[in-house]
C-alpha positions in Angstrom: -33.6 213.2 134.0 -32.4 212.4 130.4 -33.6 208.8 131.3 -37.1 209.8 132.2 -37.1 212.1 129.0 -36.2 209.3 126.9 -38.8 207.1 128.3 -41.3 208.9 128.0 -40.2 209.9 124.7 -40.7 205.8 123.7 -43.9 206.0 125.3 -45.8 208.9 122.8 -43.9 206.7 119.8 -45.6 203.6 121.3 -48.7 205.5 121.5 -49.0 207.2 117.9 -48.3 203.5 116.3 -51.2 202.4 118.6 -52.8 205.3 117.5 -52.1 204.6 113.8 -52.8 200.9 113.8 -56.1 201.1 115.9 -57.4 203.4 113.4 -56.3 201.2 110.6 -58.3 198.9 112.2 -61.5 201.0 112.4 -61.1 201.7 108.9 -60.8 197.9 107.9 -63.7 197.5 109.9 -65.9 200.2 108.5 -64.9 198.6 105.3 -65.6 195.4 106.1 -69.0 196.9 107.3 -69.4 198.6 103.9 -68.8 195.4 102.1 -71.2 193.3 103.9 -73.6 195.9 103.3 -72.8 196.3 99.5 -73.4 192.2 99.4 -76.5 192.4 101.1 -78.1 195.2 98.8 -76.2 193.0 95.0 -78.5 189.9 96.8 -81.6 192.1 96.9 -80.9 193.1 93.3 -79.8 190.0 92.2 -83.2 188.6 93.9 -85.0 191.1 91.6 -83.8 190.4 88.2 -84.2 187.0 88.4 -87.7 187.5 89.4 -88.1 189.9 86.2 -85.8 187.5 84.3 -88.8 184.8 85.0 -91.7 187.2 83.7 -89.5 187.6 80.9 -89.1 184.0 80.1 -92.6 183.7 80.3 -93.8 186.9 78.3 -91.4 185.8 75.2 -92.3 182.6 75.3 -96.0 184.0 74.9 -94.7 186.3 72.0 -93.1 183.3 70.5 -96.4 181.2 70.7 -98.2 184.1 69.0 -95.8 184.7 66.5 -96.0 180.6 65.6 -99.6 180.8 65.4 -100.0 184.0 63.6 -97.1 182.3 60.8 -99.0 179.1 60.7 -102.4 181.2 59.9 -100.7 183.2 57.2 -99.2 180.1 55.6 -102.5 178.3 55.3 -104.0 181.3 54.3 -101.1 181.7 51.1 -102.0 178.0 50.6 -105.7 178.2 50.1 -106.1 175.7 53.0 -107.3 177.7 56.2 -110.5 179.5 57.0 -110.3 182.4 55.1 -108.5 182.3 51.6 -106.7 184.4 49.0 -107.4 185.0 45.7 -105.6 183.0 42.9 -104.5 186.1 41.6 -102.8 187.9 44.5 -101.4 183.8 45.3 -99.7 184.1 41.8 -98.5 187.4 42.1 -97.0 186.2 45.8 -95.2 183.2 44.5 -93.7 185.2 41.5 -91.8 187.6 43.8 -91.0 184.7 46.1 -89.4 182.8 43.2 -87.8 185.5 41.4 -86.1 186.6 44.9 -85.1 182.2 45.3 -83.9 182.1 41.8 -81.7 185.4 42.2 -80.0 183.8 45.2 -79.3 181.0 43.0 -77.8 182.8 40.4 -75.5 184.2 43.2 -74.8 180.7 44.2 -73.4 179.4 41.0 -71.8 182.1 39.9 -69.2 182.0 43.2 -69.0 178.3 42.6 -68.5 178.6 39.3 -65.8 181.7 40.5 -64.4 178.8 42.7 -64.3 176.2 40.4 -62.0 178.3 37.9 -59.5 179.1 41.0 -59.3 174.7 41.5 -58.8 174.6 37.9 -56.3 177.3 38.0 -54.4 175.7 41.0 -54.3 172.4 39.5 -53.0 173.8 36.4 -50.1 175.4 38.0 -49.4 172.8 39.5 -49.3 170.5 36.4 -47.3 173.0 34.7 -44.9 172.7 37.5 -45.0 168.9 37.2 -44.4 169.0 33.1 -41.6 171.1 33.7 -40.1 168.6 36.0 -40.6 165.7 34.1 -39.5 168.3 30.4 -36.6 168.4 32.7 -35.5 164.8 33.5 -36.2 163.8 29.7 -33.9 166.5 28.4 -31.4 165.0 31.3 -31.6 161.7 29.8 -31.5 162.8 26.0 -35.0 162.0 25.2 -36.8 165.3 24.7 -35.1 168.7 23.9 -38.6 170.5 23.6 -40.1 173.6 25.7 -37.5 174.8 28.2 -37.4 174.2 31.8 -39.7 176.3 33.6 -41.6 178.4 31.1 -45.0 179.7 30.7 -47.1 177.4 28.5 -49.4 179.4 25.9 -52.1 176.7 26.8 -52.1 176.9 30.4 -53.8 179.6 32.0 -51.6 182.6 34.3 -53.4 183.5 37.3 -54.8 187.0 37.5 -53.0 189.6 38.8 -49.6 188.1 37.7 -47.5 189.1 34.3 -45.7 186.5 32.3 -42.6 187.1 33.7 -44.0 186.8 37.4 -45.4 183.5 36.1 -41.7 182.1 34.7 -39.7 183.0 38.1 -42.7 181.3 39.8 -42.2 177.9 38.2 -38.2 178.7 38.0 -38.1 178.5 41.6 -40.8 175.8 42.2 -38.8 173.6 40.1 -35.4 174.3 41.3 -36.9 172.9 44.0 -38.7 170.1 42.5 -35.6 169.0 40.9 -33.4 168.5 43.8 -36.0 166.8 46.0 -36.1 164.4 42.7 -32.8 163.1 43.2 -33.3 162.2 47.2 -31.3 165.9 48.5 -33.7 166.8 50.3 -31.6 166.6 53.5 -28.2 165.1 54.4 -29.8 162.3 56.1 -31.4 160.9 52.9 -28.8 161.2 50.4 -28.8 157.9 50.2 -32.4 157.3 48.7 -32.8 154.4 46.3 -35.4 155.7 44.4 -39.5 155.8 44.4 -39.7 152.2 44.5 -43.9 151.1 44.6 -45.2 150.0 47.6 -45.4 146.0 48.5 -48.4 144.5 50.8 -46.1 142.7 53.5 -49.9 141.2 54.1 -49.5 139.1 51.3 -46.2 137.5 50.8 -44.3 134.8 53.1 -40.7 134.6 54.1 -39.5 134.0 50.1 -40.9 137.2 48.9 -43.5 135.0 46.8 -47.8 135.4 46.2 -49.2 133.2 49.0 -52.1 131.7 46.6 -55.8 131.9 48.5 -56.0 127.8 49.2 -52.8 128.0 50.9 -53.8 130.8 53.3 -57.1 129.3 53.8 -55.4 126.4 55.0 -53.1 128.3 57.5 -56.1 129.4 58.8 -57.7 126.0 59.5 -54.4 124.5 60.8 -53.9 127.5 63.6 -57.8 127.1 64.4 -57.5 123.5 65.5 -53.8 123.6 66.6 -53.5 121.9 69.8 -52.3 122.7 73.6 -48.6 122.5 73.6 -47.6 123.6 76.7 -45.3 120.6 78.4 -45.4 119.3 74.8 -41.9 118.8 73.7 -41.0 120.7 70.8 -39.3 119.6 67.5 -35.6 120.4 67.0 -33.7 121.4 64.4 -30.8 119.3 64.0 -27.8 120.9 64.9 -24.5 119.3 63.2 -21.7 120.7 66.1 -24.0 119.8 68.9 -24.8 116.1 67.9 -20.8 115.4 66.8 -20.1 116.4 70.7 -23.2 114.3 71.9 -22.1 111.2 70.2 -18.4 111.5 71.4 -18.9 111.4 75.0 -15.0 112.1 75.3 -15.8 115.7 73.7 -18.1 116.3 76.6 -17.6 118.1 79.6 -18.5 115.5 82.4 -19.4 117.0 86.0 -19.8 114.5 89.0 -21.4 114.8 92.2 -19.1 115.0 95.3 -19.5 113.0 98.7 -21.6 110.3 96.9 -21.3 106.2 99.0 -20.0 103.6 96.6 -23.1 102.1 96.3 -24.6 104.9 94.3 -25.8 104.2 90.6 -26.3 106.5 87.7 -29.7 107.5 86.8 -29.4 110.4 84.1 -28.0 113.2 82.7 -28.4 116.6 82.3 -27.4 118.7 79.4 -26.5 122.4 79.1 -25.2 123.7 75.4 -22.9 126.7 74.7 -22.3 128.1 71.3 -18.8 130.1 70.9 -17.2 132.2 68.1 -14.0 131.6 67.9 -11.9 133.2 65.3 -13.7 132.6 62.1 -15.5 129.8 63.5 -17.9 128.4 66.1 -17.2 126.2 68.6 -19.4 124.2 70.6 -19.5 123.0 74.5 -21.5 120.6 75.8 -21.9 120.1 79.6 -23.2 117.1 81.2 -24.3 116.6 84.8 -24.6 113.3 85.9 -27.6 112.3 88.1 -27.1 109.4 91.2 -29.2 107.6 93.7 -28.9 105.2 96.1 -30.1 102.3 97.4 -31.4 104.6 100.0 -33.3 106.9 97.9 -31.2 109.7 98.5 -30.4 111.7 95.2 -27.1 113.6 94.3 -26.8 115.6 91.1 -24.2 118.9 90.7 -25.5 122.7 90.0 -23.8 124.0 87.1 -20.4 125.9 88.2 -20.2 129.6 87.8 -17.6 129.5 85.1 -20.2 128.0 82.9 -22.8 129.8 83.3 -24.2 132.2 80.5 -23.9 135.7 81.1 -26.9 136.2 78.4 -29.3 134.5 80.2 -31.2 131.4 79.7 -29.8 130.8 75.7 -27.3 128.5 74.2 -25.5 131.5 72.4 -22.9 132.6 74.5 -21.8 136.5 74.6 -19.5 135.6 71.3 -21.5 133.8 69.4 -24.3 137.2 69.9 -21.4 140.1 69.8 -20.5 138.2 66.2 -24.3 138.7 64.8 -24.4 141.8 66.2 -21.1 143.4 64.7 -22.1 141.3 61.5 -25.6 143.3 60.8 -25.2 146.3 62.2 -20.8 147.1 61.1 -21.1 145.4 57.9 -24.2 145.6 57.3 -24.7 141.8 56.1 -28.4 140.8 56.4 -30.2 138.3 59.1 -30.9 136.0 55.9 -27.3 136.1 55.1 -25.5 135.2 58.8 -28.4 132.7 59.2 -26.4 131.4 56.1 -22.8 131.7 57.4 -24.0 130.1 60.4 -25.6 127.1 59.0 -22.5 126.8 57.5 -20.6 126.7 60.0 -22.5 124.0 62.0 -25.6 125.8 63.3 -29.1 125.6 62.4 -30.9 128.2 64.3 -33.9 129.8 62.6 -34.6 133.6 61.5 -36.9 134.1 65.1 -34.0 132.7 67.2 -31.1 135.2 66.0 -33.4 137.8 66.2 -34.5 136.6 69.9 -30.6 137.0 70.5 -30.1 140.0 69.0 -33.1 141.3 71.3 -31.3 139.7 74.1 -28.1 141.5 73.2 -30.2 144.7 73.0 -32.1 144.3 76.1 -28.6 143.7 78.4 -27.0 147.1 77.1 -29.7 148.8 78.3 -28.4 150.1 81.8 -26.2 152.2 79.8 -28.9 154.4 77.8 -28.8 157.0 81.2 -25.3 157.1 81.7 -24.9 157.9 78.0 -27.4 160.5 78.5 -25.5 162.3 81.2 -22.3 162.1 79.5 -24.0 163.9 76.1 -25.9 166.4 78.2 -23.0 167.5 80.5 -20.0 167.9 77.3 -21.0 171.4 76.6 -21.8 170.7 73.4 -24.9 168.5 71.9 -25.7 168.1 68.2 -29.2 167.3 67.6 -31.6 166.2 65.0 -33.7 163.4 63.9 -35.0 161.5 61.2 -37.4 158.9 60.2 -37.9 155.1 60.8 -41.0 152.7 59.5 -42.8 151.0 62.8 -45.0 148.7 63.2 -48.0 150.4 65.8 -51.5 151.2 66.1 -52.7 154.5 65.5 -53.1 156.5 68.8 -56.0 158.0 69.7 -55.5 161.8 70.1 -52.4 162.1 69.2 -53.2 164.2 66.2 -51.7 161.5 63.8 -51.7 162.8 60.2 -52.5 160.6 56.8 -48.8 161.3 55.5 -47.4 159.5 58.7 -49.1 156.3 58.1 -49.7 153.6 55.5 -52.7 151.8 56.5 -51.9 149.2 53.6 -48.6 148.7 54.9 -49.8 148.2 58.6 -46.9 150.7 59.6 -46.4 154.4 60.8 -43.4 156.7 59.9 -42.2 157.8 63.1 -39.2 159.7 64.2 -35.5 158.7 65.8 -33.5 161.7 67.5 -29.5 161.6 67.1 -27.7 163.5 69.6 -24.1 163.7 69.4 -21.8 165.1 71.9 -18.6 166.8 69.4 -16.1 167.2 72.5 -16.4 163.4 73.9 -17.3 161.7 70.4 -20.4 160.3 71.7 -24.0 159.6 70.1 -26.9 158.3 71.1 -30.2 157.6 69.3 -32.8 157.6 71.0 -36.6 156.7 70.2 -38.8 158.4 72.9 -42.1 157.3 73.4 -44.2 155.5 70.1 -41.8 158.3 67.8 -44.0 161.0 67.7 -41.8 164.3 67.0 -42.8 166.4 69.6 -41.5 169.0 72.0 -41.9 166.7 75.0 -39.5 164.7 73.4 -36.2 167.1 73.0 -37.3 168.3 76.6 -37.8 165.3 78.7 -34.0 164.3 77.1 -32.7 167.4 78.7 -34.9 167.8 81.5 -31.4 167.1 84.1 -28.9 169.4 82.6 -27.4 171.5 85.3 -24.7 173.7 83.2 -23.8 175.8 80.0 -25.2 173.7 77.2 -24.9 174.5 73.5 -27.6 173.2 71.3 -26.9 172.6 67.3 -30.3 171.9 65.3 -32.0 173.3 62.9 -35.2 175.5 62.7 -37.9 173.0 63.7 -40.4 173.6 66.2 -39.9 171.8 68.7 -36.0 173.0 69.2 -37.0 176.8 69.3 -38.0 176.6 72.9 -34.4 177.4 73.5 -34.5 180.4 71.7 -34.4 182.7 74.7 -30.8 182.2 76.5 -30.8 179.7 79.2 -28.7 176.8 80.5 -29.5 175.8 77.1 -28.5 177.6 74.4 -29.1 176.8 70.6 -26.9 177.5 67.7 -28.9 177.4 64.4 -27.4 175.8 61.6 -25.9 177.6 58.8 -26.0 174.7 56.1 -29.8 174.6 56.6 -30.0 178.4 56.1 -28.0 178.2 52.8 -29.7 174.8 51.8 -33.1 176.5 50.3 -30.9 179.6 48.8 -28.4 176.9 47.1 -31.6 175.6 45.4 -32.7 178.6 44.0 -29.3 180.2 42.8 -29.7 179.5 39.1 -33.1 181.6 39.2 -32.4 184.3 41.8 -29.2 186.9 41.9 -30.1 187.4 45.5 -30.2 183.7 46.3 -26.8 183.2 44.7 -25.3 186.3 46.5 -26.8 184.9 49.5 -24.7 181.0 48.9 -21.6 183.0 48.4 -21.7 184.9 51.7 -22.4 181.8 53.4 -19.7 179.8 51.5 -17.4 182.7 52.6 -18.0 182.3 56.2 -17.2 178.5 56.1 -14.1 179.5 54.6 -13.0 181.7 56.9 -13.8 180.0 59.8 -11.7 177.0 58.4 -8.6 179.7 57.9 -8.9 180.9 61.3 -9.1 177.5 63.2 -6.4 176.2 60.8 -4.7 179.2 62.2 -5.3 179.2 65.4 -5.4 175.7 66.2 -6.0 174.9 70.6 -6.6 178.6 71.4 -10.1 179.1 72.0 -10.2 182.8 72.7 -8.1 183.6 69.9 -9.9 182.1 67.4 -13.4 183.7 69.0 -11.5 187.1 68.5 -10.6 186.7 65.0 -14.7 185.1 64.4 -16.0 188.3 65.5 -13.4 190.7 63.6 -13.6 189.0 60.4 -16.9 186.8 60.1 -18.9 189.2 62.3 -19.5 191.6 59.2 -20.1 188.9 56.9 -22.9 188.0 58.9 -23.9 191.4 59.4 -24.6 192.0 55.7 -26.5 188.6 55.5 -28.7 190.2 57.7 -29.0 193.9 55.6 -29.8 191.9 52.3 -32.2 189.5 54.2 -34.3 192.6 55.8 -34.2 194.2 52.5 -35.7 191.0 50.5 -38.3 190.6 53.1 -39.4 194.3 52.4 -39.4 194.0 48.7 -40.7 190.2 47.7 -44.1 189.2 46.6 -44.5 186.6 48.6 -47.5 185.3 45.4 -44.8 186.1 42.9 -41.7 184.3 44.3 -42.8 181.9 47.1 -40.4 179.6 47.4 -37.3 182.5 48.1 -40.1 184.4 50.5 -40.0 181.2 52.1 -36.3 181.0 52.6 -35.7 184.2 53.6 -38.3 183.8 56.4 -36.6 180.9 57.5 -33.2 182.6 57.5 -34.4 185.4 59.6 -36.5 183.5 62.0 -32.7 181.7 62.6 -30.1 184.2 62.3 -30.0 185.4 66.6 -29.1 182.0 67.0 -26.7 182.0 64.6 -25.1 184.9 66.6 -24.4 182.5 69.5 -21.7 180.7 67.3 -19.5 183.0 67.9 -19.4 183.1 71.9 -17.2 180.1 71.5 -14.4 179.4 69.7 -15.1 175.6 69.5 -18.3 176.3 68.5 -19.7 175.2 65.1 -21.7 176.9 62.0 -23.5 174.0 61.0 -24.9 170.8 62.5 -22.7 168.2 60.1 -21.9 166.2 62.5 -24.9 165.1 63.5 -25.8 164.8 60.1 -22.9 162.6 59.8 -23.9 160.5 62.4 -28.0 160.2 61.2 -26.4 158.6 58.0 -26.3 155.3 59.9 -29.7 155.3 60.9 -30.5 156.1 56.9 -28.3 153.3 55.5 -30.2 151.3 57.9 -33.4 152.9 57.1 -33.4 152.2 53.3 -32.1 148.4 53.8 -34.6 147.5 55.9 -38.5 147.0 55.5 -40.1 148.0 58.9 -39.3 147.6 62.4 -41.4 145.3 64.4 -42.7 147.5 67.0 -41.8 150.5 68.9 -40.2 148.4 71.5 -38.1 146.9 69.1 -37.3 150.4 67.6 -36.0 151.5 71.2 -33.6 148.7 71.3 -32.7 149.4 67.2 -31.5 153.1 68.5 -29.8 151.3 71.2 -27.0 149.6 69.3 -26.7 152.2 66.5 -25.6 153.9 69.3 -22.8 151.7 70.7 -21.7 151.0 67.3 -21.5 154.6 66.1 -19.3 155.0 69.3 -17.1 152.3 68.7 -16.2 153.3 65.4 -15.9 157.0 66.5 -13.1 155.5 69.3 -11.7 153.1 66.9 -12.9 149.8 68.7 -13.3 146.6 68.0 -17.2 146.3 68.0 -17.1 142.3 68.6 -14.0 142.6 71.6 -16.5 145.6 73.0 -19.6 143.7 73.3 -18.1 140.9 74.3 -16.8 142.4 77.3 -19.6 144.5 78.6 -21.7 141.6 78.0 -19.8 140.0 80.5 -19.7 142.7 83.3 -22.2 144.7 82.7 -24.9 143.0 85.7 -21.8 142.6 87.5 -21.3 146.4 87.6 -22.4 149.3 89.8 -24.7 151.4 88.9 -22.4 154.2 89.7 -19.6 152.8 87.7 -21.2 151.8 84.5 -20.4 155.0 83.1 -17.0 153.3 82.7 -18.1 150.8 79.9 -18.7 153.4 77.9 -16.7 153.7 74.8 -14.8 157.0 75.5 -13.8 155.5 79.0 -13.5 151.8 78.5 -10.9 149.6 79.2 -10.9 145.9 78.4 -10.2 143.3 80.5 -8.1 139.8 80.4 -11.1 137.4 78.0 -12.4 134.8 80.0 -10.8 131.7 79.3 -12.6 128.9 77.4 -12.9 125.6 79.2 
């Protein structure tokens, strides 16, 4: 009987949800019903105003016809020149309230350009002042001028209005504190090392010397390359080579390889040649291979295919893996210029031209570059990645729509200034450079380098744009710098108490983190205990004066410390994150450190050819910063990988990288 109850029980529930979702469906449907209807009756309206739309096309176009008319009637009637005239006297009457109302307007007109012309005037005379100041300032440096102070108001130069005297002077104090220090080349740590404003040279119009190619001569360049000939399966001149020619006269020097199995009555019919250069300890040694040709009476031929031992493992070139490690450790270690090894070399017994070392050192380039993405996952999975970049001159077209600006060109120059990225990973002691794209310092950039980052990784940079898409926490999380917080503050501490207050806060935290890690030296979590007891509050009242000068500045009167402050507080949550870690950083030095290279480089160096051959310039500032971070021998390095680098894996070239290299026996010279 329970049974039965129970059944039938699930049979009324069975029925209510039929009940329920049948009359759900009857409502859809009567609302489906509703909806057609509602379309059909917004058709017949729609039908209806674009029927009245049409008559009202048609009656304004009317109007408009009328109105033309009527206004070409009046104007011939004003004129004198249509069917019925007006007098002379109401004419004159007309005109003179026509032209009093035109010249009114122009009274209007000049006066706000003449209003507009004394702002230009005023603008250009501040910033004059702020220039005279400058240069007042540099001449009382050098003992020539002890005249009007540095960064006063000038009786002769206009104040803007609205602004007191004393307004005026902190003004120009803090525009030329400013001015001052970007003088002397401080502007950041990566140009420290700036030479001076040395004038501009037209590459277009010297030659190889450095001299004034004279117009006749450059006509007559012309006319020789306009009727050069064909010289394809043309043999080509060679220079002479002094090492090469002692070997081919002494035919005892020479490595001679015979074919095997040949009959007795086989004769010699030539030679082939092949040429290896070697740097041997201080000097360079040269091989010469030859492979004998035979035939016989038969017309069978035997010759010998060159062994694997001496084959070159940089291609089809005479320079062998040491001759191109040397050149490479020469310019880019020591920094001795291609002008200046082309010298040592020819020297030494070789006679190669400027376009052939730089053809090897493109080959050298070109062979490490299997190890840019294993480099690349070892930065971007350390934990740590220091980033920021800097600028090199390249040889390129300008892009269309790229937004290119006028300061990021020299048109004269036939170069762009575009932008190299450093990123160095502190825990493993690696940096790469890396030139993405044709330079351009975009966001696309920063994220296609870490588009494959899988864990916790803490970015240093600065406050640029295209880093602050890692403001909110991710995988990625960024660490503002503290230097380039304090940087703009240090400049204006000799005109601004606050400034000055602001340097010593900042100086105090450095301090105290170098107590506390000195202290604490290996244990992480004690150090991040004793960063958010002791440097927490420090940082805490950075932030109280920073919200209380945003409040109170003029940002017209004092510009350039509005400026800073903005900056500091746009940074300071990402400051914050510095102290999640004890191995964590305040600053981004050491990529700064790193970047030096690439400026040392920068300011020797004229232009790069193209931004292919700036790619392959970030490559082996790369490998070289790393060898000298792990204490190698640049030369034994390159040597080395050069040799088994296409003889690697793909999944084991991560192990010719400097942190995790390990030579192996040299290959032995025949």
């Amino acid at each position: 009987m329970e049974k039965n109850e129970y059944l039938c029980n699930m049979n009324k529930a069975e029925e209510q949800q039929f009940a329920i979702l049948s009359s759900r469906v009857s409502s859809a449907e009567r609302e489906k019903h509703e909806a057609q209807k509602k379309a059909r009756l917004l058709e017949q309206q729609n039908s209806v105003l674009e029927s009245e739309k049409a008559d009202m096309q048609r009656q304004l176009n009317e109007k408009i016809g009328e109105v033309a008319e009527t206004v070409k009637q009046m104007a011939q009637f004003m004129m004198g020149k249509g069917p019925v005239t007006l007098s002379d006297s109401l004419r004159d009457a007309i005109v003179a309230g026509v032209k009093e109302e035109f010249e009114a307007k122009l009274r209007e007109e000049r006066e706000a350009h003449s209003k507009e012309m004394q702002s230009l005037k005023d603008q250009f005379a501040l910033m004059l002042a702020a220039k005279d100041n400058e240069i007042a300032a540099l001449k009382a440096k050098n003992g020539e001028d002890q005249g009007e102070g540095h960064g006063t108001v000038n009786s002769n130069q206009p104040i803007p209005e609205g602004m007191t005297p004393e307004d005026r002077n902190k003004q120009l104090e803090q525009q030329n504190s400013n001015l001052a220090v970007a003088a002397y080349g401080q502007i950041s740590e990566s140009e420290k090392y700036n030479h001076g404003c040395q004038p501009p040279v037209n590459a277009d119009d010297l030659d190889l010397n450095g001299e004034d190619v004279p117009d006749e001569r450059v006509a007559a360049i012309a006319k020789e390359l306009k009727v050069r000939k064909e010289m394809n399966g043309v043999k080509k001149p060679r220079r002479q080579q002094p090492l090469e020619e002692s070997i081919l006269a002494d035919e005892k020097k020479q490595i001679i390889l015979k074919p095997e199995g040949m009959p007795e009555d086989a004769y010699e019919v030539g030679r082939d040649y092949t040429t290896r250069f070697y740097y041997v300890r201080g000097y360079i040694r040269c091989q010469v291979i030859a492979r004998l040709k035979f035939r016989d009476p038969r017309g069978n031929y035997y010759h010998v295919n060159l062994p694997e031992k001496y084959k070159n493992c940089m291609g089809r070139t005479e320079a062998t893996e040491s001759l191109i490690a040397y050149i490479l450790s020469q310019h880019f270690e020591f920094g001795v210029t291609i002008a200046d090894i082309e010298l040592q070399l020819k020297r030494m017994g070789l006679n190669f031209s400027h376009a052939t070392i730089m053809n090897w050192i493109k080959i050298g380039a070109d062979l490490l570059e299997p190890l840019d993405e294993p480099l690349q996952h070892e930065i971007i999975n350390s934990g740590e990645d220091y980033c920021d970049e800097s600028t090199v001159k390249t040889c390129d077209k300008r892009l269309p729509n790229k937004d290119e600006k006028e300061d990021e060109v020299e048109d004269e120059l036939h170069y762009f200034r575009r932008w190299m990225y450093c990123h160095h990973a502190g825990p493993l002691k690696l940096t790469q450079f890396v030139f993405f794209g044709r330079g351009r310092r975009t966001q696309e950039a920063i994220r296609e380098y870490f588009k494959d980052v899988m864990d916790r990784l803490y970015l240093h940079s600065d406050g640029a744009k295209m880093y602050k898409c890692y403001n909110i926490a991710g995988l990625i999380i960024r660490i503002s710098c503290l230097v380039h917080m304090r940087r703009p503050f240090f400049k204006l501490k000799d005109v601004s108490k606050d400034a000055m207050e602001i340097v010593k806060l900042a100086d105090k935290i450095f301090h105290l983190d170098k107590t506390i890690k000195e202290a604490f030296k290996g244990d992480a979590d004690r150090i991040t205990q004793e960063r958010v007891l002791q440097i927490g509050p420090v940082l805490h009242t950075i932030k109280n004066i920073l919200d209380m000068l945003e409040s109170a500045l003029d940002q017209k009167k004092e510009p350039e410390l509005f400026k800073a402050v903005k900056y500091a507080l746009d940074e300071y949550p990402c400051l914050l994150n510095a102290l999640q870690d004890g191995t964590l950083d305040f600053s981004n030095n050491r990529c700064e450190r790193q970047i030096r290279r690439l400026a040392k480089y920068r300011n020797n160096s004229f232009f790069t050819g193209s931004p292919e051959a700036s790619k392959r310039l970030a490559r082996l500032l790369s490998h070289f910063a790393n060898c000298k971070d792990h204490h190698l021998d640049s030369f034994t390095y390159l040597c080395d990988v050069f040799r088994r680098i296409n003889k690697t894996a793909k999944d084991e070239l991560v192990n010719l990288l400097e942190h995790k290299w390990q030579p192996m026996p040299a290959m032995a010279l025949a």
